[in-house]
MIKOLKOL-913861 format. One record per residue (C-alpha): residue number from 1; residue in three letters; x, y, z. Coordinates in steps of 0.05 Angstrom, whole numbers. Last residue first. Example, Ala and Ser with C-alpha at 12.3 -4.5 7.8 and 13.67 -1.06 7.14 Angstrom:
<pt><num>2</num><residu>SER</residu><px>273</px><py>-21</py><pz>143</pz></pt>
<pt><num>1</num><residu>ALA</residu><px>246</px><py>-90</py><pz>156</pz></pt>
This chain:
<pt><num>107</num><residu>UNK</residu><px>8</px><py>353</py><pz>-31</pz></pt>
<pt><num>106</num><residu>UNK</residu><px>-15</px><py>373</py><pz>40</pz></pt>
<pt><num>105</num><residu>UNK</residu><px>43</px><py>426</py><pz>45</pz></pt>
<pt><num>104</num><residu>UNK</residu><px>10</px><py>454</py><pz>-22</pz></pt>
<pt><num>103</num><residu>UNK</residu><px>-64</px><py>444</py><pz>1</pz></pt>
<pt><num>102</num><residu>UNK</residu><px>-48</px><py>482</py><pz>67</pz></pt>
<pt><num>101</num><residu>UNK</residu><px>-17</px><py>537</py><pz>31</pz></pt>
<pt><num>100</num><residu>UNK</residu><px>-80</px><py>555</py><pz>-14</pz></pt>
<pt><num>99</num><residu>UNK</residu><px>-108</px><py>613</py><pz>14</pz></pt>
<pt><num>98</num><residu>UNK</residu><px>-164</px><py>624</py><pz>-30</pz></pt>
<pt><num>97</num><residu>UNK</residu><px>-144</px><py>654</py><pz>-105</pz></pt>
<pt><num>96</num><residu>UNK</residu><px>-173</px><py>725</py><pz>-127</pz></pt>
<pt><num>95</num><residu>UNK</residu><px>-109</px><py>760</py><pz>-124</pz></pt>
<pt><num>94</num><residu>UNK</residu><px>-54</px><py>703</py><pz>-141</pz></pt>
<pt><num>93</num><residu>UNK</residu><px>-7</px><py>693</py><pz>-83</pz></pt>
<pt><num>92</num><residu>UNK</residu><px>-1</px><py>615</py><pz>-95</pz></pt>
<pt><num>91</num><residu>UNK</residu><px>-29</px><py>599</py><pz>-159</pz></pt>
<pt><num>90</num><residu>UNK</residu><px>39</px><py>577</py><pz>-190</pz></pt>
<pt><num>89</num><residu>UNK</residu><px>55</px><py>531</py><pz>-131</pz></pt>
<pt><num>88</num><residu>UNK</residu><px>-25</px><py>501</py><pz>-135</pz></pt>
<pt><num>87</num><residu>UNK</residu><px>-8</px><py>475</py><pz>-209</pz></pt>
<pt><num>86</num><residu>UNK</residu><px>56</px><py>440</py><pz>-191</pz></pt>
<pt><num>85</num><residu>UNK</residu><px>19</px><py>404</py><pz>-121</pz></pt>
<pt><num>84</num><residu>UNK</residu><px>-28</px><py>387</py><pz>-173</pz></pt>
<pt><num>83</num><residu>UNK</residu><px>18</px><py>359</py><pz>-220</pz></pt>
<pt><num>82</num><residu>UNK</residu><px>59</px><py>320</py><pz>-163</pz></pt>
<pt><num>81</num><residu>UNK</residu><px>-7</px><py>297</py><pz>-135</pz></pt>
<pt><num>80</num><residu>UNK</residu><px>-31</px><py>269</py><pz>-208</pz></pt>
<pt><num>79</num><residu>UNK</residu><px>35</px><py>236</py><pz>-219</pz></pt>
<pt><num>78</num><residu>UNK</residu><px>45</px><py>213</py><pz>-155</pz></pt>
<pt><num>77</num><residu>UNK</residu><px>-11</px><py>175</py><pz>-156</pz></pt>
<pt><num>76</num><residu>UNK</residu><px>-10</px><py>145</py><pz>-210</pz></pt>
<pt><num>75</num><residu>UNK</residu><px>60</px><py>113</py><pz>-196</pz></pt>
<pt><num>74</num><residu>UNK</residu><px>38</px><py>91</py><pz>-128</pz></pt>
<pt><num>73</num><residu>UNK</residu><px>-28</px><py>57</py><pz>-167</pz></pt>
<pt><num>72</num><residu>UNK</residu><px>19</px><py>17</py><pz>-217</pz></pt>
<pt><num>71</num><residu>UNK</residu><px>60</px><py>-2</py><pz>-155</pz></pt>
<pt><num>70</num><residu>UNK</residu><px>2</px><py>-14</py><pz>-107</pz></pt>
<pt><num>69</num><residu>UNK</residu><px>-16</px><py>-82</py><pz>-141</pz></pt>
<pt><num>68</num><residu>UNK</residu><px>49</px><py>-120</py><pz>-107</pz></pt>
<pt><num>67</num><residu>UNK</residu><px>12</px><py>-113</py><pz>-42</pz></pt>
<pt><num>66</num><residu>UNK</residu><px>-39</px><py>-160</py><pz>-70</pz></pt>
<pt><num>65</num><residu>UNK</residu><px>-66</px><py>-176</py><pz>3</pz></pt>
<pt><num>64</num><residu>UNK</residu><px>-133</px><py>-188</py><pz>-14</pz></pt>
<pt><num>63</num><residu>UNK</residu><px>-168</px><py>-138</py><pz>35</pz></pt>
<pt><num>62</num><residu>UNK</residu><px>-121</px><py>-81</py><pz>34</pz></pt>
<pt><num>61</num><residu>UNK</residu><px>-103</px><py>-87</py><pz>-46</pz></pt>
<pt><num>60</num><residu>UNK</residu><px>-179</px><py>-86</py><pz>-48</pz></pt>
<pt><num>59</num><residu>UNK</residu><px>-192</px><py>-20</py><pz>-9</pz></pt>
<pt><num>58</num><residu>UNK</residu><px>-136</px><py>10</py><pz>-43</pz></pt>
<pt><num>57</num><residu>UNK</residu><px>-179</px><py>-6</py><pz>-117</pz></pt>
<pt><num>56</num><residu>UNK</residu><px>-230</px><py>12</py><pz>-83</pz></pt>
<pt><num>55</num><residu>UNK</residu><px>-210</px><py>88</py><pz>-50</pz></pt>
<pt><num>54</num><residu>UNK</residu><px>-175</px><py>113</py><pz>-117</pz></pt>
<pt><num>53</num><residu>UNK</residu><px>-245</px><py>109</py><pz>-158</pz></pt>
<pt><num>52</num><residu>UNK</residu><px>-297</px><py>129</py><pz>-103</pz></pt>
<pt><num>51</num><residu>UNK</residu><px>-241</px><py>192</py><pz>-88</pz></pt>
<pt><num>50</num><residu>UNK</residu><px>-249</px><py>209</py><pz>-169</pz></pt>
<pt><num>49</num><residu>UNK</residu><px>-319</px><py>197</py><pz>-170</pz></pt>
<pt><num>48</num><residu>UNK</residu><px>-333</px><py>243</py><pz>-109</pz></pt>
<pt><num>47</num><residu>UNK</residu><px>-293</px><py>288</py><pz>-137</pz></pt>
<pt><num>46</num><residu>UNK</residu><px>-344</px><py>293</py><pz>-195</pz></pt>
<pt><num>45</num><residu>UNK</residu><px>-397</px><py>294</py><pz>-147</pz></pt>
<pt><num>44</num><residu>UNK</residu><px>-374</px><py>355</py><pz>-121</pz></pt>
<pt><num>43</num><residu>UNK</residu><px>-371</px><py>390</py><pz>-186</pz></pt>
<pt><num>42</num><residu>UNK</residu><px>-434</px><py>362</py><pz>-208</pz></pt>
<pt><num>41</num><residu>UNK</residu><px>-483</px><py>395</py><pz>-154</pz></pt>
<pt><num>40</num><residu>UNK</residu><px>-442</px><py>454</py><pz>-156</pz></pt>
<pt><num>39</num><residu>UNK</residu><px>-367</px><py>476</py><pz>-136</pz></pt>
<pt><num>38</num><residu>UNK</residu><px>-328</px><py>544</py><pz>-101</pz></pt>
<pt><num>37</num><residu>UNK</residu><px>-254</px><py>528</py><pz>-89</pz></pt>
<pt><num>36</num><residu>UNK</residu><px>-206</px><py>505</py><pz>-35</pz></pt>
<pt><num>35</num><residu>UNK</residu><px>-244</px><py>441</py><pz>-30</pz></pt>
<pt><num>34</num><residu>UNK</residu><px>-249</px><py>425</py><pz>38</pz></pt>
<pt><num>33</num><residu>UNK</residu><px>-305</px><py>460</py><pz>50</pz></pt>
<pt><num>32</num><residu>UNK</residu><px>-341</px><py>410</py><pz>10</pz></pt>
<pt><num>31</num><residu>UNK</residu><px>-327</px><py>349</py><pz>60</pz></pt>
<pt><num>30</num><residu>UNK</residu><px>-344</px><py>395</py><pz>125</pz></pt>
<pt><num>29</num><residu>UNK</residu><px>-412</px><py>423</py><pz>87</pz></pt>
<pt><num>28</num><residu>UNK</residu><px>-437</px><py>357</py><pz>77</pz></pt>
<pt><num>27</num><residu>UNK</residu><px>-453</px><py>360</py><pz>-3</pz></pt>
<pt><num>26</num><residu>UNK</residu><px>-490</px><py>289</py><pz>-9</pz></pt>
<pt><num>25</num><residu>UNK</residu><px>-439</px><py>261</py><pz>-53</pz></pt>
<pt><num>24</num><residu>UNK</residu><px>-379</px><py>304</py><pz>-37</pz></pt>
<pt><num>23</num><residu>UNK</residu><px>-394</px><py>275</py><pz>38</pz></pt>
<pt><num>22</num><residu>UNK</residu><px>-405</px><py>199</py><pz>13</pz></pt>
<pt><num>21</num><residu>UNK</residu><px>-339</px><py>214</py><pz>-32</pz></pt>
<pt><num>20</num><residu>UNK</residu><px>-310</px><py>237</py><pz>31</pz></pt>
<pt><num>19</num><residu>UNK</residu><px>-326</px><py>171</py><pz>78</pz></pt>
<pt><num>18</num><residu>UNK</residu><px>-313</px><py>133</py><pz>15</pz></pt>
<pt><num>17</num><residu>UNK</residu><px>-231</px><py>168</py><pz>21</pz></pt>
<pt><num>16</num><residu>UNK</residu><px>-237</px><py>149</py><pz>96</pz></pt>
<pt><num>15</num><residu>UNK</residu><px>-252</px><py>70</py><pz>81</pz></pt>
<pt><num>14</num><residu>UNK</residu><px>-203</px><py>72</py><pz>35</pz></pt>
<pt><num>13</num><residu>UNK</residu><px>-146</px><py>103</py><pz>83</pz></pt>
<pt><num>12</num><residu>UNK</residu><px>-170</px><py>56</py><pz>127</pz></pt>
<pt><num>11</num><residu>UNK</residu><px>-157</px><py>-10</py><pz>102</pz></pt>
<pt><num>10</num><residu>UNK</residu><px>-96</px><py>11</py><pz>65</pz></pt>
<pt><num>9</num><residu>UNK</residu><px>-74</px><py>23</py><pz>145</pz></pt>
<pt><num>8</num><residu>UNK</residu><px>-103</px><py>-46</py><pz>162</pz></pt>
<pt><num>7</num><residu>UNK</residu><px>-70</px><py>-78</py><pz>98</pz></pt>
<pt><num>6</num><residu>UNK</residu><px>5</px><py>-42</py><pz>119</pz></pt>
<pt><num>5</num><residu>UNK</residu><px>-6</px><py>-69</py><pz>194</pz></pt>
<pt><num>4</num><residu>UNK</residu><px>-23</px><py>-146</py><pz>170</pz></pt>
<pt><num>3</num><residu>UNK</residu><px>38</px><py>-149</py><pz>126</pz></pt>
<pt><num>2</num><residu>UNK</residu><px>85</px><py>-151</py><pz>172</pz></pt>
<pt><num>1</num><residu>UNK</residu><px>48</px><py>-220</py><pz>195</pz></pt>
């Protein structure tokens, strides 16, 4: 039964990363202002992929219970946040750039 609150919250983090690729999808203004920069029709639904492509495999760890699964995903993870989080450091204070502080405490 310690399991069941870890599942519920994998649970819902998938189901709120399809919420966003459902926004990115159809270009709802509050899903593509998050993005810090300017996209187009294939922009956003290139992120859309991406968030599609993390939220199932979550979603099924969730459902199934393969907790052990997360490891290989954990590691991706923090890969691709840790070089983003990289990337948006050296952009901060650039002329041109939005204000991107909130995606650097984010990642």
């Amino acid at each position: 039964m310690q399991r069941m609150p870890l599942r519920l919250g994998l649970i819902g983090a998938a189901l709120a990363s399809l919420v966003l690729t459902l926004g990115f999808v159809e270009q709802v203004p509050w899903a593509i202002d998050l993005w810090p920069w300017e996209t187009s029709r294939l922009s956003d639904i290139f992120i859309a992929s991406i968030l599609a492509a993390i939220a199932m495999p979550v979603l099924w760890i969730g459902v199934s219970g393969e907790l052990a699964a997360m490891r290989a995903g954990a590691i991706d993870l923090a890969i691709t946040y840790g070089g983003a989080f990289l990337y948006l450091v050296t952009l901060l204070g650039d002329d041109g750039q939005p204000e991107l502080w909130p995606y650097v405490l984010v990642f």
